[in-house]
C-alpha positions in Angstrom: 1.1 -3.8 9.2 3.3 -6.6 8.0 6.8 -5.8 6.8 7.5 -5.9 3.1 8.7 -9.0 1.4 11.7 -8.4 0.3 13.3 -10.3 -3.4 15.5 -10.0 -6.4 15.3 -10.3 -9.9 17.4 -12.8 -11.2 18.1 -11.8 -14.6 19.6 -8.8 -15.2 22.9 -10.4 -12.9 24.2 -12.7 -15.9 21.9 -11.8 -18.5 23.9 -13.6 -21.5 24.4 -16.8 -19.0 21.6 -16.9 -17.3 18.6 -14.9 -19.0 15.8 -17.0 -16.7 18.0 -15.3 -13.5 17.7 -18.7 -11.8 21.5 -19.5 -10.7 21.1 -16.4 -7.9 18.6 -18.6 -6.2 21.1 -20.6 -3.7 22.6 -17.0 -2.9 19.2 -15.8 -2.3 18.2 -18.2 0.8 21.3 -18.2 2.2 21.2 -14.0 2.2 17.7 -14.2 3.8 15.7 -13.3 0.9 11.7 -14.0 0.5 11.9 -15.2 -2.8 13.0 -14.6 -6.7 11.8 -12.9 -9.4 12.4 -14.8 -12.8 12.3 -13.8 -16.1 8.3 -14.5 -17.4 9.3 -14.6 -21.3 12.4 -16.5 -20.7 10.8 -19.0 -18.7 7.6 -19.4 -21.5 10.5 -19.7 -24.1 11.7 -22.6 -22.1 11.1 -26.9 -23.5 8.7 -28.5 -21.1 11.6 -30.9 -19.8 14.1 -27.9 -19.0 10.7 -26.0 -17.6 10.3 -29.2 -15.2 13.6 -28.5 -14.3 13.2 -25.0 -13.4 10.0 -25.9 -11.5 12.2 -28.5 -9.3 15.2 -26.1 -8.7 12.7 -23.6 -6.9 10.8 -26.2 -4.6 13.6 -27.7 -3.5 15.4 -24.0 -3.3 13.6 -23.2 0.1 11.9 -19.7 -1.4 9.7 -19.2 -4.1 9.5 -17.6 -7.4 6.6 -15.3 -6.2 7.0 -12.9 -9.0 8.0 -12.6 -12.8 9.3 -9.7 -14.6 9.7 -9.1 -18.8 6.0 -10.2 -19.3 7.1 -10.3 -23.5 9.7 -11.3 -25.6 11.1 -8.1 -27.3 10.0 -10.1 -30.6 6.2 -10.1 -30.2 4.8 -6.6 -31.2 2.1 -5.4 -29.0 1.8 -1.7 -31.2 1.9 -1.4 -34.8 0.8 -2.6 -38.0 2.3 -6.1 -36.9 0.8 -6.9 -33.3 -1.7 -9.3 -33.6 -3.8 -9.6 -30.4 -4.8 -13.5 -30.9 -1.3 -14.3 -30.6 -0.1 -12.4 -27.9 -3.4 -13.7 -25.8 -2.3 -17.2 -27.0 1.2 -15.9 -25.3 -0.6 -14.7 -22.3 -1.9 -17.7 -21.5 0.9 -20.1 -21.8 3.2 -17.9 -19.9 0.6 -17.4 -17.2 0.0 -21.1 -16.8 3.8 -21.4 -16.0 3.8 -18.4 -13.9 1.3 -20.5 -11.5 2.7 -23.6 -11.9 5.8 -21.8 -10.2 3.5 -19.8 -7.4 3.7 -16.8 -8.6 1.1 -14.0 -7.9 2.9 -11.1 -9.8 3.7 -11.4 -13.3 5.0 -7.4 -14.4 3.3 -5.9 -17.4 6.4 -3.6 -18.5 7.9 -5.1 -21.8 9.0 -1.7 -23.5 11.0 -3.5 -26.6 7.2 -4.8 -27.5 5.1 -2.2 -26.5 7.6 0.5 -27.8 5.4 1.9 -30.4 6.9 2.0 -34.2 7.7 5.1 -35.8 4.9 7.0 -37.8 2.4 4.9 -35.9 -0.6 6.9 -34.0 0.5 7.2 -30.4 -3.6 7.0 -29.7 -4.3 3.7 -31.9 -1.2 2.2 -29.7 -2.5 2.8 -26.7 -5.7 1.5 -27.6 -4.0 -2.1 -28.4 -2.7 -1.8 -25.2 -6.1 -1.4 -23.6 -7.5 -3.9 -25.6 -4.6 -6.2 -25.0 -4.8 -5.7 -21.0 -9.1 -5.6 -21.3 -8.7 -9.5 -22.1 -5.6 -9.8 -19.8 -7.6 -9.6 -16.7 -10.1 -12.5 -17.2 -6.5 -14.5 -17.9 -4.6 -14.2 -15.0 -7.4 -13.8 -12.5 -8.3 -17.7 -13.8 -4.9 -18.7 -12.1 -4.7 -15.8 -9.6 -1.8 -14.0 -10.6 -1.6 -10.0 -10.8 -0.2 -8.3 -13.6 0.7 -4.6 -12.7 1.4 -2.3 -15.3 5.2 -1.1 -14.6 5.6 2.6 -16.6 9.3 2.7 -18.1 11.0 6.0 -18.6 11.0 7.9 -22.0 14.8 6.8 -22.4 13.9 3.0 -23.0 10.1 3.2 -24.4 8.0 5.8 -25.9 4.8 5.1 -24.5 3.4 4.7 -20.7 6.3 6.5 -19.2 4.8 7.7 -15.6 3.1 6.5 -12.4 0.8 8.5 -13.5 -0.2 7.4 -17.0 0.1 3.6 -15.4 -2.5 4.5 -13.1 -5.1 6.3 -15.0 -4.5 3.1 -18.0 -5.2 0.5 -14.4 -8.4 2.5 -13.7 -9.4 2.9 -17.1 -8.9 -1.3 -17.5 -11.3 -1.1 -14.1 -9.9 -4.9 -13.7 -9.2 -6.3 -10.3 -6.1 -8.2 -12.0 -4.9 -5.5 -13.8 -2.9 -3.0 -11.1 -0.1 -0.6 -10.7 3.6 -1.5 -10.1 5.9 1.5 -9.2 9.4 1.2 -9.7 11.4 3.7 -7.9 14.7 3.9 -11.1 12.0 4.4 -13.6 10.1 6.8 -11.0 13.4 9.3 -10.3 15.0 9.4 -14.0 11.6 10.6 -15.0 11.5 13.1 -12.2 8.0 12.1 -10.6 6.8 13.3 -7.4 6.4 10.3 -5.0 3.0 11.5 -3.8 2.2 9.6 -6.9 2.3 6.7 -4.4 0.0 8.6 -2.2 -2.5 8.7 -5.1 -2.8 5.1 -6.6 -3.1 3.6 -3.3 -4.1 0.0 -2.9 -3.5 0.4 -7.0 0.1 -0.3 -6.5 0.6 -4.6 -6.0 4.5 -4.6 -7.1 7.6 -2.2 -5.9 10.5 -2.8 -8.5 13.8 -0.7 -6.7 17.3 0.2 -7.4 20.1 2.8 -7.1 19.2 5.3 -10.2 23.1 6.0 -11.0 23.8 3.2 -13.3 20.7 1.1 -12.1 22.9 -1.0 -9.4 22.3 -2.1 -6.3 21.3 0.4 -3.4 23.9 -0.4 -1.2 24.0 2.7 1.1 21.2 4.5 2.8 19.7 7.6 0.6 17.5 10.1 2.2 15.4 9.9 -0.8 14.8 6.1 -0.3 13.4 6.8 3.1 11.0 9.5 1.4 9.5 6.9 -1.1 9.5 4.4 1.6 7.4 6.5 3.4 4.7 7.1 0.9 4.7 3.5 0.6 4.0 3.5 4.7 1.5 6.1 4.3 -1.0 3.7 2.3 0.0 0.6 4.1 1.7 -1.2 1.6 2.8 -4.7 2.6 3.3 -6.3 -0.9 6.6 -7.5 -2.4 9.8 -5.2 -3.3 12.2 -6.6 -5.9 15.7 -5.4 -6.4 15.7 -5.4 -10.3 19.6 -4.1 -10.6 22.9 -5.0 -12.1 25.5 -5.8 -10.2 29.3 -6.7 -10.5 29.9 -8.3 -7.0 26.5 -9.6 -6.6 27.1 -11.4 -3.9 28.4 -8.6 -1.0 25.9 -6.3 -3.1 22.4 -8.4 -2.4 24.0 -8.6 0.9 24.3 -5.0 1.7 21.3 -4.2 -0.2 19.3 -6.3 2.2 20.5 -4.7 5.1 19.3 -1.2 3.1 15.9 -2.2 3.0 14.9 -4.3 5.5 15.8 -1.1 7.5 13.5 1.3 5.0 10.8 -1.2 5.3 10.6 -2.3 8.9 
């Protein structure tokens, strides 16, 4: 089994400067990366002369952007009274056409600002938006060949699809071979899932997000309960990407030491 490619996501290290997470990408090569994780609803938001840019700054970076997190702007509604599913398909399909120009084969399906279902609204008619909204996301991204796995986000930043669980009975309900699982081991530990979750979805699971759950930094030391989610990832032969989505104050000697963390967990 190959080892685990092993990346960063670039945004949440200067959000306010850099919301795309592009300027780590220097850093990133010289570290010994695999690639970077941008920002999907920055990058749509982008002109097409400073997306041309962006495009250039990767190829000639030495890595790739293989994956994309924040699928949506926190200003489209995807629940409610407001969402309109024209427009956010409209959405889908610009974004993912940028997503491929850049080589991407993940784009990340979390989003909770516009999923995050409004108050007094049935929790049942929200999630079937979502369905339908994912339904006609399939045929979408499997015309460029991207994946979108759908990342569950704990109860303390979105009220609806909080578990491994719940992502992976919505991915098998969808029954889409571009719709998948993404498991994200902050999100997995604050909402006190069992990793034999992992053990379960399987070849469901296309994307590992990963950080340290105090404060959602780096993982910087060795954690005995790193190596047991590592293991259930083993255990089903995972060999996908793993993205560090974390913040950082010293992200330099962090993303180094971080490195060193995983490359060990995932050897």
């Amino acid at each position: 089994m190959p080892p685990m490619r092993i990346g960063c996501c670039g945004s949440m290290i200067s959000p306010k400067a850099d919301p795309v997470g592009i300027d780590i990408i220097d850093d990133l090569v010289q570290l010994g990366f695999d690639y970077i994780e941008l920002s999907m609803a920055d990058v749509a938001a982008l002109r097409d002369e400073q997306f041309a840019d962006l495009r250039r700054r990767v190829e000639q970076s030495g890595i790739a952007c293989e994956a994309c997190n924040n699928f949506f702007p926190p200003t489209m509604r995807l629940t409610g009274p407001e969402a309109k599913l024209s427009q956010a398909l409209d959405y889908v399909s610009r974004a993912l056409d940028r997503a491929a120009a850049l080589g991407a084969k993940i784009v990340v399906f979390g989003s909770a600002v516009a999923k995050n279902v409004p108050q007094g609204f049935p929790h049942d008619d929200a999630m079937k938006q979502i369905v339908e909204l994912l339904a006609h996301m399939g045929p979408i991204a499997q015309r460029v060949g991207i994946v979108i796995p759908i990342e569950p986000i704990n109860r303390g930043e979105c009220n609806i699809i909080n578990f491994a669980s719940q992502g992976l009975e919505l991915a098998r309900q969808i029954h889409h071979p571009n719709i998948q699982l993404l498991i994200d081991y902050y999100h997995l530990k604050l909402e006190a899932e069992d990793p034999a979750i992992i053990l379960r979805a399987g070849d469901a699971i296309r994307h590992v997000h990963f950080a340290k759950i105090e404060n959602r930094v780096f993982p910087t030391e060795p954690d005995p309960d790193y190596a047991a989610f590592f293991d259930c990832l083993r255990r089903i032969g995972y060999s996908g990407r793993c993205s560090i989505e974390a913040y950082s104050q010293d992200f330099t000697n962090d993303a180094k030491r971080a490195l060193g963390v995983l490359k060990q967990l995932t050897k």
